[in-house]
mmCIF file as gemmi writes it, N, C-alpha and C atoms, coordinates in Angstrom:
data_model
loop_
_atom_site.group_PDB
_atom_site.id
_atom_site.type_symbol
_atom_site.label_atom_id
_atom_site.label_alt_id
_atom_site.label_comp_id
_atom_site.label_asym_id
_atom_site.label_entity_id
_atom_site.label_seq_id
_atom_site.pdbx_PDB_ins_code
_atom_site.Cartn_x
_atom_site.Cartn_y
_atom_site.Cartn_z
_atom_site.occupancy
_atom_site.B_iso_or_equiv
_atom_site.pdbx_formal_charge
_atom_site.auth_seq_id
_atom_site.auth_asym_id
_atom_site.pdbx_PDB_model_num
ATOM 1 N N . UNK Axp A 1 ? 145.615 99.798 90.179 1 0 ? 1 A 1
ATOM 2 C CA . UNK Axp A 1 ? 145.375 98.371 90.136 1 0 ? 1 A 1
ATOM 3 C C . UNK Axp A 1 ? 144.344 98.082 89.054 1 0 ? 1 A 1
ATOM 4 N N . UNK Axp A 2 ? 144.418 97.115 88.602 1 0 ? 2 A 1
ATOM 5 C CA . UNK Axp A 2 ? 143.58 97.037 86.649 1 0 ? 2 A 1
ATOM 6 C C . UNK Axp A 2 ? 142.745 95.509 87.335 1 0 ? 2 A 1
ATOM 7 N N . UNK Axp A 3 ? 141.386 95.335 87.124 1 0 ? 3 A 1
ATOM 8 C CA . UNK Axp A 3 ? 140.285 94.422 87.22 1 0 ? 3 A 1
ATOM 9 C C . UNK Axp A 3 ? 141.058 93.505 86.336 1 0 ? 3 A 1
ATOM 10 N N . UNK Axp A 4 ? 140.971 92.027 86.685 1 0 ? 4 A 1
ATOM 11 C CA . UNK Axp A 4 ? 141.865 90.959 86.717 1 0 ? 4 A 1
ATOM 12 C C . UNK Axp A 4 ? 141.219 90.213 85.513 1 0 ? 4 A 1
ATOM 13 N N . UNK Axp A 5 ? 139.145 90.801 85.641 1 0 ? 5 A 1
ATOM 14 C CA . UNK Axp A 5 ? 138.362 89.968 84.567 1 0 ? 5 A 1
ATOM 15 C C . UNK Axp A 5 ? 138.666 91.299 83.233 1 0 ? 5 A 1
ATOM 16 N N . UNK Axp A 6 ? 139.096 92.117 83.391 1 0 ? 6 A 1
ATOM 17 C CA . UNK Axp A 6 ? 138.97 93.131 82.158 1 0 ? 6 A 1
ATOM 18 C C . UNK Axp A 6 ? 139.67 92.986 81.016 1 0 ? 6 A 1
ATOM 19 N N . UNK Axp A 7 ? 139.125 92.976 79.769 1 0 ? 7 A 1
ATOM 20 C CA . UNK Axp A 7 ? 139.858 92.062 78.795 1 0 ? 7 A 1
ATOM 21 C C . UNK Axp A 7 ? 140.568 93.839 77.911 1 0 ? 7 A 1
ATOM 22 N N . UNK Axp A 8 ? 142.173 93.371 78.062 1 0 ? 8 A 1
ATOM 23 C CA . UNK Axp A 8 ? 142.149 94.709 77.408 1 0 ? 8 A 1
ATOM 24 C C . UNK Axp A 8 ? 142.379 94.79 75.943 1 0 ? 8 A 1
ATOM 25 N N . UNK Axp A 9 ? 142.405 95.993 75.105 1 0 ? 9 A 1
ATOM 26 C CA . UNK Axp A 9 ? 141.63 96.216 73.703 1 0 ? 9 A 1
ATOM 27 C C . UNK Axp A 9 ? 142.63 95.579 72.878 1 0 ? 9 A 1
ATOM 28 N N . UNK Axp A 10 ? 141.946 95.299 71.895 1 0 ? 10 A 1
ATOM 29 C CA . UNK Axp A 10 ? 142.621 94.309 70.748 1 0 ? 10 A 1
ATOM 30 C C . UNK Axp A 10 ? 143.522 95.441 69.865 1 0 ? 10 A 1
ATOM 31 N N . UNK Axp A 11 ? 145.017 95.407 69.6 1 0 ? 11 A 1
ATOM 32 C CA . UNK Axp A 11 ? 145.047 96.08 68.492 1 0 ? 11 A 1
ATOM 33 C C . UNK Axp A 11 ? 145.63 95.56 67.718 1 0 ? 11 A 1
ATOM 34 N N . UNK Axp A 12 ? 145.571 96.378 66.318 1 0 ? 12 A 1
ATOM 35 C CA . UNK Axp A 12 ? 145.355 96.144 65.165 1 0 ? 12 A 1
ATOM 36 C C . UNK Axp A 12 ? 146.727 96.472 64.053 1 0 ? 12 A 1
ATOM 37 N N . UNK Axp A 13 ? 147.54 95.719 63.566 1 0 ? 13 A 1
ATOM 38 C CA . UNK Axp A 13 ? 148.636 96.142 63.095 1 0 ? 13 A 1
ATOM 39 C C . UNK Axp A 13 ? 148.238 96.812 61.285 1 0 ? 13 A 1
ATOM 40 N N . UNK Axp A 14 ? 148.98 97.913 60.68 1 0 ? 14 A 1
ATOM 41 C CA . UNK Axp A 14 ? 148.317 98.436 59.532 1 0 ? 14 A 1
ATOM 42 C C . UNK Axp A 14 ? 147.646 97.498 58.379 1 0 ? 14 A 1
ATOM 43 N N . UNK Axp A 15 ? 148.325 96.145 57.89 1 0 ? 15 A 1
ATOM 44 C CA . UNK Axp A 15 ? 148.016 95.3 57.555 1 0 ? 15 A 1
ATOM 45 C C . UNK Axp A 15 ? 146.37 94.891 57.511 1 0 ? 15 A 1
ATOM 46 N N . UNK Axp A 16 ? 146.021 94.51 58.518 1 0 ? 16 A 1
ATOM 47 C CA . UNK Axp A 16 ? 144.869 94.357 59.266 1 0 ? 16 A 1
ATOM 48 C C . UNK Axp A 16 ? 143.684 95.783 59.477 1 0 ? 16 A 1
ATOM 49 N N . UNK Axp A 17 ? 144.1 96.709 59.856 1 0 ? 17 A 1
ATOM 50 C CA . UNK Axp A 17 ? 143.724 97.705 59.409 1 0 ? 17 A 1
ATOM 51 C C . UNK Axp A 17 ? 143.613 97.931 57.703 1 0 ? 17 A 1
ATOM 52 N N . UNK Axp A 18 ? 144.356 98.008 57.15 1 0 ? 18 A 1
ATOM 53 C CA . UNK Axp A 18 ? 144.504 97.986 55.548 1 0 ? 18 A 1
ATOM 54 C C . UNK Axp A 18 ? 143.415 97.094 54.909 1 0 ? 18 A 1
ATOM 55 N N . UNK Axp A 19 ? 142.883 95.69 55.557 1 0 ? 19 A 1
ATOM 56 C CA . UNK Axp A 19 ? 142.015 94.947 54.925 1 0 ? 19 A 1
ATOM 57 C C . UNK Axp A 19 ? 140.74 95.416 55.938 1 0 ? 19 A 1
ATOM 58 N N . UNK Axp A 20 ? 140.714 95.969 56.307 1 0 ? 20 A 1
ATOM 59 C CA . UNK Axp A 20 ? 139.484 96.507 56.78 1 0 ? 20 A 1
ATOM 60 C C . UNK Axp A 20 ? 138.272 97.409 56.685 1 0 ? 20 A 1
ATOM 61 N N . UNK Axp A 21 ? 139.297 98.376 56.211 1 0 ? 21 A 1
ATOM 62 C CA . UNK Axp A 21 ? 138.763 99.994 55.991 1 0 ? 21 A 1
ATOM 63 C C . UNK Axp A 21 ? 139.329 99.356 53.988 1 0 ? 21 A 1
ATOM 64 N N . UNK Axp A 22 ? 139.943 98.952 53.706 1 0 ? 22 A 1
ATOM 65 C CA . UNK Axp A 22 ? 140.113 98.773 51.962 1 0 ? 22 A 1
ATOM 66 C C . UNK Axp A 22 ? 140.707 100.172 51.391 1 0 ? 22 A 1
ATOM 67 N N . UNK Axp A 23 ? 141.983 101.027 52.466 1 0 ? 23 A 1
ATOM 68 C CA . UNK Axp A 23 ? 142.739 101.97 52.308 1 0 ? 23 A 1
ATOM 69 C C . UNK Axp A 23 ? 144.037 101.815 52.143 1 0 ? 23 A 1
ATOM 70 N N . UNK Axp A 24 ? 144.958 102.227 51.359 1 0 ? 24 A 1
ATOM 71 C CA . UNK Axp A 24 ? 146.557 102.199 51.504 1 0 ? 24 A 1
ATOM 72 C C . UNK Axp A 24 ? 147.151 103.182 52.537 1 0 ? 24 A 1
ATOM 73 N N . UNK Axp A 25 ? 148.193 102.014 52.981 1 0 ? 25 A 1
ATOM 74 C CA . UNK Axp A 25 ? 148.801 102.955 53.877 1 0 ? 25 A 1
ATOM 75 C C . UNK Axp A 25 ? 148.879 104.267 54.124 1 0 ? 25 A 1
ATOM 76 N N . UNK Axp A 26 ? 149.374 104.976 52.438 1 0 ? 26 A 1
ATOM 77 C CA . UNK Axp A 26 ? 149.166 106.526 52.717 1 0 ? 26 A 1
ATOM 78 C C . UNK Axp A 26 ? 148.163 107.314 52.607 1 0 ? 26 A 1
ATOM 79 N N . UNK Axp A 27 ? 147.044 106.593 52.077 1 0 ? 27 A 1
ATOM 80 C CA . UNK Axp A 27 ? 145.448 107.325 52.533 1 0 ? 27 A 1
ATOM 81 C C . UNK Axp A 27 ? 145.258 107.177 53.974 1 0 ? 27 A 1
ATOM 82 N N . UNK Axp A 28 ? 146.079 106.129 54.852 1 0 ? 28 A 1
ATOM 83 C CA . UNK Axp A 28 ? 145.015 105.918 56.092 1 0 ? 28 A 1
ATOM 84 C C . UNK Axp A 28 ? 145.962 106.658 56.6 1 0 ? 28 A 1
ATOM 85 N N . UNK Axp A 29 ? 147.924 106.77 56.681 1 0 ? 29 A 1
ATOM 86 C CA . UNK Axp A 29 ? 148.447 108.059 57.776 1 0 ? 29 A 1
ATOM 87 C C . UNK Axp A 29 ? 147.887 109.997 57.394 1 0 ? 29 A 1
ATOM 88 N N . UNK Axp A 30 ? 147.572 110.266 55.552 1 0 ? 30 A 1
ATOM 89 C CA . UNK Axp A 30 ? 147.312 111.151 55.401 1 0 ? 30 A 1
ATOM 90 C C . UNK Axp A 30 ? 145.669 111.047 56.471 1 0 ? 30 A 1
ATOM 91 N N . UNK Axp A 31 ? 145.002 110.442 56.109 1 0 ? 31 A 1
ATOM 92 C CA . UNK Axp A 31 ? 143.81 110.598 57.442 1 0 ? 31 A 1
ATOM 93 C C . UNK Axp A 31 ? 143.824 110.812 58.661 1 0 ? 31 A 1
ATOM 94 N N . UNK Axp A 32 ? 144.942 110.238 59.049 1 0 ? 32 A 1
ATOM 95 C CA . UNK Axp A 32 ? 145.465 110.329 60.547 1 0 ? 32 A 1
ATOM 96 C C . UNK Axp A 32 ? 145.698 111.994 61.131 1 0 ? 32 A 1
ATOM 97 N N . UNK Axp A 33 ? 146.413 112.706 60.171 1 0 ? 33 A 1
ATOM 98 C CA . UNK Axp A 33 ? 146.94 113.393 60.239 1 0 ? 33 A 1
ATOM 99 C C . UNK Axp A 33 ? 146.019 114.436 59.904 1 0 ? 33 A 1
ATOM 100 N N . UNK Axp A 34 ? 144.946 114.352 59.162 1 0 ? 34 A 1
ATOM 101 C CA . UNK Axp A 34 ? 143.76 115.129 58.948 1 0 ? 34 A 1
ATOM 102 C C . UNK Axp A 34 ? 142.784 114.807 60.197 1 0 ? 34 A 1
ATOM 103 N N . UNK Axp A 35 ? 143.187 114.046 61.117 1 0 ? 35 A 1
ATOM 104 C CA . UNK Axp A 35 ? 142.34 114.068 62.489 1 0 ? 35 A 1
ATOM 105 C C . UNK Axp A 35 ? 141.084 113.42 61.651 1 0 ? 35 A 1
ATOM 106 N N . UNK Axp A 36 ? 140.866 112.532 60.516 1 0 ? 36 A 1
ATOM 107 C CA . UNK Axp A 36 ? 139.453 111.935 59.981 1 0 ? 36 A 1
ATOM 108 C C . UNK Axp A 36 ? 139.674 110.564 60.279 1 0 ? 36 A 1
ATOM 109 N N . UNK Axp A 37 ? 140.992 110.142 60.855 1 0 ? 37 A 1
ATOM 110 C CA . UNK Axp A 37 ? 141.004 108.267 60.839 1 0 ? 37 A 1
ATOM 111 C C . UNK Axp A 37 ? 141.511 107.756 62.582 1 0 ? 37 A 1
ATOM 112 N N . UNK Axp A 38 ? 141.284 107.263 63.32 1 0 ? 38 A 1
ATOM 113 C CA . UNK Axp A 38 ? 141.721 106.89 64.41 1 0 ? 38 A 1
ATOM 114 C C . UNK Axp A 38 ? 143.135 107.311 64.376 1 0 ? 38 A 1
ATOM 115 N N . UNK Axp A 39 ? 143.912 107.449 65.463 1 0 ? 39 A 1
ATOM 116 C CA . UNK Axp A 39 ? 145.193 107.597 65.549 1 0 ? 39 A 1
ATOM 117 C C . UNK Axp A 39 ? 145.77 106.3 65.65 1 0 ? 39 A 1
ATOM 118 N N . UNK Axp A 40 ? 147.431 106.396 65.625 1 0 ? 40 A 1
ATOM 119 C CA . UNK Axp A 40 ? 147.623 104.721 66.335 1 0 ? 40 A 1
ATOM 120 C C . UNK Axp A 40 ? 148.367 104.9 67.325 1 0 ? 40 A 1
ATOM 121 N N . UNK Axp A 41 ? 148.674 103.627 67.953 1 0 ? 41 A 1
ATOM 122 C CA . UNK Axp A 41 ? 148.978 103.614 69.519 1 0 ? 41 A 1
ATOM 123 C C . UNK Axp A 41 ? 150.602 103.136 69.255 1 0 ? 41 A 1
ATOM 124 N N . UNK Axp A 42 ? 151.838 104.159 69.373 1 0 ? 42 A 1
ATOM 125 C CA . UNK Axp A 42 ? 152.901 103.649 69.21 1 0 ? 42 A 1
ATOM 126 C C . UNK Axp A 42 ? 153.432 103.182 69.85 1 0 ? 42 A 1
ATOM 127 N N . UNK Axp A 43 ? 154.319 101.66 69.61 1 0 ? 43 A 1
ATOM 128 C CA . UNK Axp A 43 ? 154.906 100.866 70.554 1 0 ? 43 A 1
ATOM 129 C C . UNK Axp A 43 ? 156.377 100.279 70.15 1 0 ? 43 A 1
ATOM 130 N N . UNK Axp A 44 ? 157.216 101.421 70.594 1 0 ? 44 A 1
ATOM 131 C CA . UNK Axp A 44 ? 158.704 101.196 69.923 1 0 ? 44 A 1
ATOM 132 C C . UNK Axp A 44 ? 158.619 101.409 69.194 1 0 ? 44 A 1
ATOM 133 N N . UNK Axp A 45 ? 159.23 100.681 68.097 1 0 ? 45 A 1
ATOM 134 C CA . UNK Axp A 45 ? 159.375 101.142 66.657 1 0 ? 45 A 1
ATOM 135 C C . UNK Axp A 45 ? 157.892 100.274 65.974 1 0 ? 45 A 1
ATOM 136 N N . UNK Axp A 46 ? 157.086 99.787 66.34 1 0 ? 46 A 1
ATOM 137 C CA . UNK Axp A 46 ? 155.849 99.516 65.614 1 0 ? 46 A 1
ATOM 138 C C . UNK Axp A 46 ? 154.406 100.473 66.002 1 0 ? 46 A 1
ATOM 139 N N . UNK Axp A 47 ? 153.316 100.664 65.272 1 0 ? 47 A 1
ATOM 140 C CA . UNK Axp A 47 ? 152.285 101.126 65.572 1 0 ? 47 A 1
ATOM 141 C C . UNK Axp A 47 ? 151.189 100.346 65.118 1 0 ? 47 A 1
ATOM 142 N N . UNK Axp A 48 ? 150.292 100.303 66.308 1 0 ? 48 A 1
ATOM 143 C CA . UNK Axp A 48 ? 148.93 99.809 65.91 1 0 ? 48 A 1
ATOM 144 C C . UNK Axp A 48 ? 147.557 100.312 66.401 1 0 ? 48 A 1
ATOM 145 N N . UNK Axp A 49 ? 146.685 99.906 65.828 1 0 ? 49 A 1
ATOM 146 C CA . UNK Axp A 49 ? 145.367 100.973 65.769 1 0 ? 49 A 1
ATOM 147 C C . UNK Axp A 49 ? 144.465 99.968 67.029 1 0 ? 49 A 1
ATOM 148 N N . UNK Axp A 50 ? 143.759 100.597 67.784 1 0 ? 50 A 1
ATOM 149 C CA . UNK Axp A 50 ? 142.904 99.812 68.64 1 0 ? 50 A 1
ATOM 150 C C . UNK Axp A 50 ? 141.483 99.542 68.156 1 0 ? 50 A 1
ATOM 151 N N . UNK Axp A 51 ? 141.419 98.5 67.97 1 0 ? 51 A 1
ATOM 152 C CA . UNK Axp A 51 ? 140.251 97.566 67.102 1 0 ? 51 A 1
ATOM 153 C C . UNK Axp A 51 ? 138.763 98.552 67.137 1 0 ? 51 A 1
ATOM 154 N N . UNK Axp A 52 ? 138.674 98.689 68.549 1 0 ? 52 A 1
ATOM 155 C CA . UNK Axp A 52 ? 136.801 98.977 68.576 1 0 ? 52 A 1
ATOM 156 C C . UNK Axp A 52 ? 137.182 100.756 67.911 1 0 ? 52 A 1
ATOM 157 N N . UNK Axp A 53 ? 138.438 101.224 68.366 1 0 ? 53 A 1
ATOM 158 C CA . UNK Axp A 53 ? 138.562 102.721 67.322 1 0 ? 53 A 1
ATOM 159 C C . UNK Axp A 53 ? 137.974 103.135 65.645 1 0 ? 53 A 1
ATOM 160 N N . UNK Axp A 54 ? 138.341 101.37 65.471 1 0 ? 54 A 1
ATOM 161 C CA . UNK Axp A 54 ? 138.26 101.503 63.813 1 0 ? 54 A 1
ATOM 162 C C . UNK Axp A 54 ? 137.021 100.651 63.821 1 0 ? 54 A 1
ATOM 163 N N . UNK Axp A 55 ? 136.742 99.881 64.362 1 0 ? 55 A 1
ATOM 164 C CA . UNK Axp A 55 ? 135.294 99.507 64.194 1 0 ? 55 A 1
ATOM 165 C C . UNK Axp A 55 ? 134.51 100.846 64.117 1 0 ? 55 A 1
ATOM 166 N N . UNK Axp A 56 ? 134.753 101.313 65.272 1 0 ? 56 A 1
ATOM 167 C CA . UNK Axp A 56 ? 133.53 102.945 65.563 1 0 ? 56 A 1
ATOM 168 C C . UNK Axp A 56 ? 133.961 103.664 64.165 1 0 ? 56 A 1
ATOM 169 N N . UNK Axp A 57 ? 134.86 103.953 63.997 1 0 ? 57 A 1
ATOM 170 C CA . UNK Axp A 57 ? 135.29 105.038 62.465 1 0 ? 57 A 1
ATOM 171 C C . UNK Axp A 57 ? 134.206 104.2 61.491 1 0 ? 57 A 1
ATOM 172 N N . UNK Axp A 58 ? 134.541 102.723 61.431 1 0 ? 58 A 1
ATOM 173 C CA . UNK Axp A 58 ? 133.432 102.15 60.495 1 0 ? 58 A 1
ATOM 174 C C . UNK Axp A 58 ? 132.147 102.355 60.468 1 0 ? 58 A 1
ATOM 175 N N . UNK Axp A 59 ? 131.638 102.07 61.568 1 0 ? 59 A 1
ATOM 176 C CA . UNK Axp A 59 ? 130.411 102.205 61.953 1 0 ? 59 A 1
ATOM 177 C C . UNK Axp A 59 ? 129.679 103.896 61.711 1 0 ? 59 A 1
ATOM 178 N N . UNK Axp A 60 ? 130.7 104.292 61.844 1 0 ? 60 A 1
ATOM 179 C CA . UNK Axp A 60 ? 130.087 106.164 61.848 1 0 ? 60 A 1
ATOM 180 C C . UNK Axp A 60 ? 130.638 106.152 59.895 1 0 ? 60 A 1
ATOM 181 N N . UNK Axp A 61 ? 131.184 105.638 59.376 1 0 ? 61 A 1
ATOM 182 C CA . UNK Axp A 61 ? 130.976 106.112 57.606 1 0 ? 61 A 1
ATOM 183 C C . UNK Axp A 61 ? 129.925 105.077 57.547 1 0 ? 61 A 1
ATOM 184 N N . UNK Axp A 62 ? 128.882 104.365 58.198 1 0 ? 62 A 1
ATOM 185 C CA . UNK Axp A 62 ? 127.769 103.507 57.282 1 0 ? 62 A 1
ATOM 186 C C . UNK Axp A 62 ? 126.674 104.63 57.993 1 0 ? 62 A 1
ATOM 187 N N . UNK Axp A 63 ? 126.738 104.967 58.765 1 0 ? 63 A 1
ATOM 188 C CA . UNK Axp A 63 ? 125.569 106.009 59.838 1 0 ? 63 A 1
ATOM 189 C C . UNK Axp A 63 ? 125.158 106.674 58.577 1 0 ? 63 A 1
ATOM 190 N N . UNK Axp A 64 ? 126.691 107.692 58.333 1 0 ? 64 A 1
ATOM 191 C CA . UNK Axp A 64 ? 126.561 109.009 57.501 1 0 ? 64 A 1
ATOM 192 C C . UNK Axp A 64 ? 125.815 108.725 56.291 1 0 ? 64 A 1
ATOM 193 N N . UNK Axp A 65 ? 126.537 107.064 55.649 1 0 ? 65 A 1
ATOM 194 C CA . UNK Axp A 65 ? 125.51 106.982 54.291 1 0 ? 65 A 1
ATOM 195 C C . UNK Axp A 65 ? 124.776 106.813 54.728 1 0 ? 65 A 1
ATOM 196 N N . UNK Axp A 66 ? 123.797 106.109 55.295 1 0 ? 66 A 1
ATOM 197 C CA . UNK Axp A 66 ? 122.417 106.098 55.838 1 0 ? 66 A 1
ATOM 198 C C . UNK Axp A 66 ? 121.588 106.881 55.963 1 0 ? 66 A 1
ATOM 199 N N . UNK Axp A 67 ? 121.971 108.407 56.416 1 0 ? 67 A 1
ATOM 200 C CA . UNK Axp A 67 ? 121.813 109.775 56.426 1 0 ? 67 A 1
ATOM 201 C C . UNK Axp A 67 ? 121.463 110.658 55.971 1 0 ? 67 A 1
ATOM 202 N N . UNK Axp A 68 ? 122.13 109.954 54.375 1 0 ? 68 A 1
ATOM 203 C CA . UNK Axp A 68 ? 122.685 110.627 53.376 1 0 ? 68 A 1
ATOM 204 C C . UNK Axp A 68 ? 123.933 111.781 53.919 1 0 ? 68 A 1
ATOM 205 N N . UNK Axp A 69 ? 125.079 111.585 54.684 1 0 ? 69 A 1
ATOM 206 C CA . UNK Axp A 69 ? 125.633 112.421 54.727 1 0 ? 69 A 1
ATOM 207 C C . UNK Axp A 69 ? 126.977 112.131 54.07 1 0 ? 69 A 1
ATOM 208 N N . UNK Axp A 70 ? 127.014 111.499 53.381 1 0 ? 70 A 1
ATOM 209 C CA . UNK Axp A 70 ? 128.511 110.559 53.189 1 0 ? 70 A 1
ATOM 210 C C . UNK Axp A 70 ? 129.142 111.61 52.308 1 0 ? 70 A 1
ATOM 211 N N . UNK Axp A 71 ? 130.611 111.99 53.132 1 0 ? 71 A 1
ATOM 212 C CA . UNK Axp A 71 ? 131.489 113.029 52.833 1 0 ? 71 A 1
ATOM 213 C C . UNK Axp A 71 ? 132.18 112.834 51.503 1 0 ? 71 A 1
């Protein structure tokens, strides 16, 4: 049974993803696939990425520069 107030996660079609991260499609599935970019959540024949996934991926490449660890 799922809490009635629980708002569930926003996702994100590649498009939208694409203006986000400022990657082409085949940098962001080659990432995928290197286990370095969120996965996406497939639904039939479409896929989309869950918002706070790629927020956090964001948030952890500004950490690293901060760090100085930026790969």
């Amino acid at each position: 049974m799922t809490d009635s107030h629980t708002t569930p996660p926003r996702l994100l079609r590649l498009k939208e993803v694409q203006d986000r991260v400022g990657m082409s499609k085949t940098t962001i599935y080659d990432r995928v696939k290197a286990k370095s970019f969120p996965a996406p959540v497939h639904l039939g024949t479409m896929a989309a990425w869950v918002e706070s996934e790629v927020d956090r991926w964001i948030i952890e490449r500004i950490t690293e520069r901060d760090q100085g660890k930026a790969a």
